[in-house]
C-alpha positions in Angstrom: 12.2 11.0 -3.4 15.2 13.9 -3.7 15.6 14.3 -7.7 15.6 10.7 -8.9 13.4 10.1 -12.0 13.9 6.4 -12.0 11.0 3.9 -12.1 10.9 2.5 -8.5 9.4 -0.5 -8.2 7.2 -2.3 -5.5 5.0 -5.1 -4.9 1.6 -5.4 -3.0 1.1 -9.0 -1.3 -1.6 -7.8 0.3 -3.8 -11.2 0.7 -1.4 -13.0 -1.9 -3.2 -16.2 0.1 -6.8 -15.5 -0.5 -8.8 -13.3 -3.2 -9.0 -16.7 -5.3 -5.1 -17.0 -6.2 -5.6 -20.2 -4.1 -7.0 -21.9 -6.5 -5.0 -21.0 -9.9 -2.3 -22.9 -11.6 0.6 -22.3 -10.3 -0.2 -20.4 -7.0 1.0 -21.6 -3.8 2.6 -24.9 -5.6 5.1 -26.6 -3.0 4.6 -23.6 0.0 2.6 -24.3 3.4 -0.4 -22.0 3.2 -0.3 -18.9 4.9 1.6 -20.0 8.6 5.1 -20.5 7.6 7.4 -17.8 5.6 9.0 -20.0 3.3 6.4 -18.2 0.5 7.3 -15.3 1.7 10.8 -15.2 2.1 10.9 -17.0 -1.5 9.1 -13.9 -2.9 11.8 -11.4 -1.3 14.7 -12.7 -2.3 13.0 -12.5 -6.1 12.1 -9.2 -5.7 15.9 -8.5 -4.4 16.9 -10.0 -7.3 15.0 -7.9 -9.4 16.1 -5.1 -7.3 12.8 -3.8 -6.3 12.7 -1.4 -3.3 9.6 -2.6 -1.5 7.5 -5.2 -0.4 3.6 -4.2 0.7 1.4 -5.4 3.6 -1.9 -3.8 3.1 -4.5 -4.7 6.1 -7.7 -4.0 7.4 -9.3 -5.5 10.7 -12.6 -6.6 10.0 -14.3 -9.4 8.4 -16.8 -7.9 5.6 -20.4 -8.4 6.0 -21.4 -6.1 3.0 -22.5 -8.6 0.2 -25.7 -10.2 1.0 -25.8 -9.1 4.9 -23.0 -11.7 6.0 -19.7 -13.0 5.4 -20.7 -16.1 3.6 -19.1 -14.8 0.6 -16.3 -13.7 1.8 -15.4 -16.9 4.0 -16.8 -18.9 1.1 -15.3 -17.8 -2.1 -11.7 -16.7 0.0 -12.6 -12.7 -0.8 -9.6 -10.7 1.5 -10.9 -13.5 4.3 -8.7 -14.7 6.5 -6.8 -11.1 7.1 -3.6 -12.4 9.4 -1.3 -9.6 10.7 1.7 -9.3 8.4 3.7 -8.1 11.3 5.6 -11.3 12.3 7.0 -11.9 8.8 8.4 -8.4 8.5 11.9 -9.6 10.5 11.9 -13.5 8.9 12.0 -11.5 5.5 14.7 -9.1 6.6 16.6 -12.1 8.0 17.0 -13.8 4.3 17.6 -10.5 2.3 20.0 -7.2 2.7 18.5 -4.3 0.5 14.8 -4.8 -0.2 12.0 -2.8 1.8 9.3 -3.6 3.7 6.0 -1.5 3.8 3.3 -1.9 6.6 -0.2 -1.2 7.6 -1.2 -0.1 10.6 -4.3 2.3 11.1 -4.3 5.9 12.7 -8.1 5.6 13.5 -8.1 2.7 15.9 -4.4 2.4 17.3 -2.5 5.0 19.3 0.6 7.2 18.5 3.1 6.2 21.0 2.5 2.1 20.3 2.8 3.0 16.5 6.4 4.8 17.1 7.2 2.3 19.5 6.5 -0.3 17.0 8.0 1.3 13.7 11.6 2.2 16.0 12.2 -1.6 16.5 11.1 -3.0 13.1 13.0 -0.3 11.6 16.1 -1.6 14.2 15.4 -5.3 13.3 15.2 -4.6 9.2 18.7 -2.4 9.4 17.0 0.5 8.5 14.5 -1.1 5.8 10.7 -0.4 7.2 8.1 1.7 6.0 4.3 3.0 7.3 1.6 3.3 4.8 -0.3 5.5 7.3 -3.9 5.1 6.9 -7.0 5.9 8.3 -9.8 3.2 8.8 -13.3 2.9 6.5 -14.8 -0.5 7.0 -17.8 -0.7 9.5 -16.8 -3.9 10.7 -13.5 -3.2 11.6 -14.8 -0.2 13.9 -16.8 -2.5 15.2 -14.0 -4.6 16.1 -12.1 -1.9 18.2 -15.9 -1.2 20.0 -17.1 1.6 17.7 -21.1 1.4 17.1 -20.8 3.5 14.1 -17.7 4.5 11.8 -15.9 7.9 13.0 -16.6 10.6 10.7 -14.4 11.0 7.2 -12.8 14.3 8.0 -12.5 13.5 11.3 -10.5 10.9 10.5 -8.0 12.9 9.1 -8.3 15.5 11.6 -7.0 12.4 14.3 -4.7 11.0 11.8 -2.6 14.6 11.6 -2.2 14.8 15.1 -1.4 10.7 15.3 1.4 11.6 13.1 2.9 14.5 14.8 2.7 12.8 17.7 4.8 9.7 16.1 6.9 12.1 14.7 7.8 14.5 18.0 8.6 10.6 19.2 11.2 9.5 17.1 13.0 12.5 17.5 12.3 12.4 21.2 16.4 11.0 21.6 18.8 12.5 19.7 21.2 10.3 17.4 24.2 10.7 19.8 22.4 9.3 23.1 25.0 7.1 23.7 27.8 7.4 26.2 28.9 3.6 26.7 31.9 5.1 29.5 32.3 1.7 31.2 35.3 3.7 33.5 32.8 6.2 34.4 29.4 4.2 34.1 27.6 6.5 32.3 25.4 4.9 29.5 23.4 7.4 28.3 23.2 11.6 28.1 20.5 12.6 29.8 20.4 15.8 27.8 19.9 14.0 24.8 16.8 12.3 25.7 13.7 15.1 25.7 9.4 14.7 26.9 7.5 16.1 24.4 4.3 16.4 26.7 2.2 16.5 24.0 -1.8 17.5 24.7 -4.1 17.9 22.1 -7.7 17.0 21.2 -7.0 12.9 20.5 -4.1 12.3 22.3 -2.1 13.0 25.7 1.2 11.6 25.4 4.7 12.6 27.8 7.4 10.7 25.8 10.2 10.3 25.4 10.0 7.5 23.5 12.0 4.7 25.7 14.2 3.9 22.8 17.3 4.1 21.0 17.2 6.0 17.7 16.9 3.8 14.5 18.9 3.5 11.3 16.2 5.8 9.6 15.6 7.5 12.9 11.8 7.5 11.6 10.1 4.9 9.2 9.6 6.2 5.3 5.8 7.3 5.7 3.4 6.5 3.4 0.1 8.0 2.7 -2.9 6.9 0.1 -5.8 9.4 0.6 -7.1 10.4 -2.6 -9.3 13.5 -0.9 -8.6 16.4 0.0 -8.1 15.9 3.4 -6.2 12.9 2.5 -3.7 15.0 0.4 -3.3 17.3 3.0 -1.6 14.5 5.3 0.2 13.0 2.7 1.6 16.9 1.7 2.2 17.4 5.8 3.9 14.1 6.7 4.3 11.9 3.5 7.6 11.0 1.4 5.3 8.2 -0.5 1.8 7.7 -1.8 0.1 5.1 -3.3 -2.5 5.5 -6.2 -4.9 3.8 -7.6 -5.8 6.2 -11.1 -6.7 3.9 -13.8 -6.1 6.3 -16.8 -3.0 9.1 -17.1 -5.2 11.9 -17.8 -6.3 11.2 -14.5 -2.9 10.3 -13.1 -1.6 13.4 -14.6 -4.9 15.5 -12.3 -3.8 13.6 -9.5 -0.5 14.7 -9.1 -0.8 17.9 -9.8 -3.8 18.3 -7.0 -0.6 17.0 -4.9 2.2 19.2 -5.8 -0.5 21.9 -5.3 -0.8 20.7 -1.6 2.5 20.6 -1.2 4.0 23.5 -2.5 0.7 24.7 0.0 2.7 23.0 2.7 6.1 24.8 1.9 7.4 21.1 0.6 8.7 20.5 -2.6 6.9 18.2 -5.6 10.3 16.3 -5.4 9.2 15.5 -1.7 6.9 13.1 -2.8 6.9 10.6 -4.9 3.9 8.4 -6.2 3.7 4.9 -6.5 0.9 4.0 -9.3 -0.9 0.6 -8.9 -0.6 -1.3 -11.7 -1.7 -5.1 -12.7 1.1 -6.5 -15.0 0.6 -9.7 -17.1 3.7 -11.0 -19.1 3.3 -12.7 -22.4 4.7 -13.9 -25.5 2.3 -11.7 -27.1 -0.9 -9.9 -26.5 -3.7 -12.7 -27.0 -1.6 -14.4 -24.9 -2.2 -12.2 -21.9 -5.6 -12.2 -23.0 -6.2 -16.0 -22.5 -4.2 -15.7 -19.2 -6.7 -12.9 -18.4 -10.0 -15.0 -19.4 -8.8 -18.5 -17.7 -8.5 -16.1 -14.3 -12.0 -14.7 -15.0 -13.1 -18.2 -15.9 -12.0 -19.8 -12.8 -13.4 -17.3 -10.3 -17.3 -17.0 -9.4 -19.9 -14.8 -11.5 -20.0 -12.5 -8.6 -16.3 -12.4 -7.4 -16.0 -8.9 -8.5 -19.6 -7.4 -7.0 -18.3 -9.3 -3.5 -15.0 -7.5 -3.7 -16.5 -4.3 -4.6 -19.2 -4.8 -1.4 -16.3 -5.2 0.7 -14.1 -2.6 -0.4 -16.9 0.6 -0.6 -19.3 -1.0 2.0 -22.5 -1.1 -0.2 -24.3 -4.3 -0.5 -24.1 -5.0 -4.6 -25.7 -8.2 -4.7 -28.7 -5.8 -4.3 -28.4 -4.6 -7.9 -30.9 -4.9 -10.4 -29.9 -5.7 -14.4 -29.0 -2.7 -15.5 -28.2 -0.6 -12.5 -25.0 1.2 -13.4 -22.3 2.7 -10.7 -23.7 5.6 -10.9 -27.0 4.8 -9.5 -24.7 3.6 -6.3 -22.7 7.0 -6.0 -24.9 8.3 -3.3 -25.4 5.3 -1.0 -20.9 4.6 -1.3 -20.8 8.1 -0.5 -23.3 7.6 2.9 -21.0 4.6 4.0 -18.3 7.4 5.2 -15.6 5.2 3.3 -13.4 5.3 0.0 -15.4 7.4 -1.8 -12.3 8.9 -3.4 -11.5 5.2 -5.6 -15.6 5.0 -6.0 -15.6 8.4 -7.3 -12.1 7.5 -10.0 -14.4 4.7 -11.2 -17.3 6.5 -12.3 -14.9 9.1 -13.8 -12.9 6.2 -16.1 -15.7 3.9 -17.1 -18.5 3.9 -19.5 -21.3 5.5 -17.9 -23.8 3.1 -19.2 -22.1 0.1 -18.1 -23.8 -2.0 -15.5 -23.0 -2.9 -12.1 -22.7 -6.7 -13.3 -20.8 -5.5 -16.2 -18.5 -3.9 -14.4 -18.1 -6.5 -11.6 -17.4 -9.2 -14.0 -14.7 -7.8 -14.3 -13.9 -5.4 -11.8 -10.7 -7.8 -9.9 -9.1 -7.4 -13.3 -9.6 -3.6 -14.3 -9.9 -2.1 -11.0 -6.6 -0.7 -11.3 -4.0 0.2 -14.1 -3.3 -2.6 -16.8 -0.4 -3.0 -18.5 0.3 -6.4 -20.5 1.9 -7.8 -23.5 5.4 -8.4 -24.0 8.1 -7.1 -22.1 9.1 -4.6 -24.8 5.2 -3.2 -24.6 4.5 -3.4 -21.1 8.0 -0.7 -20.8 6.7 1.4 -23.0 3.6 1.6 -21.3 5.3 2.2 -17.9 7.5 4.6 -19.4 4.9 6.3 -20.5 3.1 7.1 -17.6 6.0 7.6 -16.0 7.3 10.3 -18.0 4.1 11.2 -18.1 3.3 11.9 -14.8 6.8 13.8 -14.0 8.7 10.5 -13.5 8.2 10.8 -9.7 7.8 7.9 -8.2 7.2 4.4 -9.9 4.3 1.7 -9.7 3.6 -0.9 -7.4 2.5 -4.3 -8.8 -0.7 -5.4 -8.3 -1.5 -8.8 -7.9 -1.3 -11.1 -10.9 -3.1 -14.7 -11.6 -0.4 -16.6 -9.9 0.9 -15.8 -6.6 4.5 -16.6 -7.2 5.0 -16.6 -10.9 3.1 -13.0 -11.5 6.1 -11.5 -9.6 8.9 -14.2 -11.1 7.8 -13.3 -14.8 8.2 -9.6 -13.5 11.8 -9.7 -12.6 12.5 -11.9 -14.9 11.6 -10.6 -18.1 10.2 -7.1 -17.6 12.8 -5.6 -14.9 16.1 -6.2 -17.3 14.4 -4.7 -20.1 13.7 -1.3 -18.0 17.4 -1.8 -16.5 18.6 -1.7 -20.4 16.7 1.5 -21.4 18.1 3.1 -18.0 14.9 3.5 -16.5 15.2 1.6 -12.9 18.4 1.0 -11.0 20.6 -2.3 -11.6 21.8 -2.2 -8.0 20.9 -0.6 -4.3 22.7 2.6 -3.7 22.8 1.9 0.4 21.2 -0.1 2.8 18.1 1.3 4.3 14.9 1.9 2.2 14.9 5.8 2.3 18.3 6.1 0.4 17.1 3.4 -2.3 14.0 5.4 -2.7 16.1 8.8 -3.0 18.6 7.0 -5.5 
């Protein structure tokens, strides 16, 4: 992120079609549902307009079966169910815009180094230099299951594959130097051999030759992203990482967060200016603040009583419907910790809400206060973000969560909340170049 202290701005469209936007005023008006782009591509060239940097693709590969023992609830109610692959709309989306970013998902637990740089090089040559990886490693029991695993690899271990995944990627891109080409039609010569190298790579995951069979790309290597919120997770994100994401749902705890990082990577011989953080946040847009309020309680009105206990099944693999009136998150800590999954967002949870709050308290209204809220007017929704930015070393930016409308959350964003941070100077009101890592470094 070089020296830049401007707000950089994202947005996650991580299952924009399910998580019960589907039903909402306003969502998915006039669009095909899910197998066409035209949603999409509407939703980049807004975000271009607002000059955003980067569009999100989160993704797991399994169907949850945590509430209840099935996925009737999730297939039911539309809960991160269906979970298409992204991929395909990654160069339809570069096709219809010139600037904007695209971030994607793709797992170092179940995939394989050299289809991962294989992969990243010709999105990255189809985009003009615009992809991103948000690197992650894999903590759903179903999706192991899916890739033939009877039970979920080990959390450190995890990590411990994912660092060499990523060196391996890495050693790949720079397999073929930048000046490869020849292109002597007289002499026939198309390439320089001496520019293309093996890595012959051995280690304890992986055996790989290389080169990669490819020509470098505009960023030579995609913009890596990294979300681990433990300790082994900030030691990949401090050894390979220019971005993070973060889910910290308060600034003191923002504020702990990034200074565990810059601790890492000063550890790492990096500097804090390495890597930036992109906060989640969920922003609501209003005339005024009972306003956002009403637009808050007609989404929590219009979802089911145990939305949020479904999502939070899914997402820490513990079965909540088991919870008995009064059971707070607490009382779960152990069993989310014995799943071997994201212990790290369980754990922010019980450190930000009341500890006397109940489960079914909490998971009323967990899809609205799982992450960072900031709503109002325009004028009070900036000074929020500036806040925490400033707050937090102005190092990054925040990535929008989803909304209550799955076109007009982001519209209402560009239109009324991105010129009022372009007037105070606090995000850009143009793209400095035209691949992602030199907007990101701008």
């Amino acid at each position: 992120m070089a020296q830049s202290r401007n707000i950089h701005l994202a947005a996650d469209l991580s299952f924009l079609h399910t998580d019960y936007l589907w039903r909402m005023p306003g969502s998915w008006i006039g669009y095909p549902y899910y197998g066409t782009s035209e949603f999409y591509e509407d939703v980049a060239r807004l975000a271009e307009r607002g000059v955003m940097d980067m569009l999100f693709f989160g993704d797991t590969g399994g169907t949850s079966e945590d509430f209840g023992g099935t996925h009737e609830a999730v297939v039911q109610y539309g809960a991160k169910w269906p979970r298409h692959d992204m991929t395909p709309m990654i160069p339809l989306l570069a096709r219809v815009t010139s600037h904007i970013g695209f971030a994607m998902t793709l797992s170092t637990t179940y995939h394989h180094p050299f289809h991962a740089a294989r992969v990243f090089n010709a999105l990255d040559h189809v985009t003009g230099g615009r992809i991103a990886w948000n690197a992650v490693t894999s903590a759903y029991k179903n999706e192991a299951a899916n890739y033939g695993f009877d039970v979920m690899m080990d959390h450190d271990e995890r990590y411990d594959r994912a660092q060499e995944f990523l060196k391996v990627a890495c050693d790949l891109w720079d397999s073929v130097e930048p000046d490869v080409l020849v292109l002597d039609r007289e002499k026939g010569i198309y390439g320089d051999p001496s520019k293309v190298h093996r890595i012959d790579h051995r280690g304890r995951y992986f055996n790989v030759r290389g080169p990669l069979p490819a020509l470098p790309s505009p960023q030579r290597r995609p913009v890596i992203i990294q979300a681990g919120l433990s300790g082994p997770g900030l030691n990949l994100a401090a050894s390979f990482a220019e971005l993070q994401f973060s889910t910290r749902r308060t600034l003191p705890s923002m504020q702990q967060h990034r200074r565990a990082l810059d601790e890492k990577l000063q550890g790492f011989g990096r500097s804090v200016r390495d890597v930036g953080i992109l906060w989640s946040v969920r922003v609501q847009v209003a005339q005024s603040e009972s306003e956002a309020r009403a637009k808050e309680q007609a989404y929590l009105d219009a979802i089911p009583p145990e939305a949020g206990l479904v999502e939070m099944s899914a997402q820490f693999g513990v079965d909540f419907s088991k919870a008995r009136p009064h059971m707070t998150l607490a009382d779960f800590a152990d069993e989310v910790a014995s799943q071997n999954g994201n212990l790290g967002t369980f754990e922010e949870l019980l450190k930000t809400v009341d500890p006397k709050q109940s489960v079914a308290e909490f998971g009323s209204r967990f899809l609205v206060d799982r992450i960072l809220v900031a709503s109002g007017t325009p004028k009070q929704i900036v000074d929020r973000l500036e806040e925490l930015h400033e707050g937090t070393g102005a190092n990054g930016g925040f990535i929008l969560g989803r909304g209550f409308s799955a076109m007009d959350n982001i519209r209402d964003f560009v239109e009324f909340v991105v010129p009022e941070l372009q007037r105070r100077g606090l995000s850009k009101k143009t793209y400095a170049g035209r691949t992602l890592r030199e907007n990101l470094n701008a």
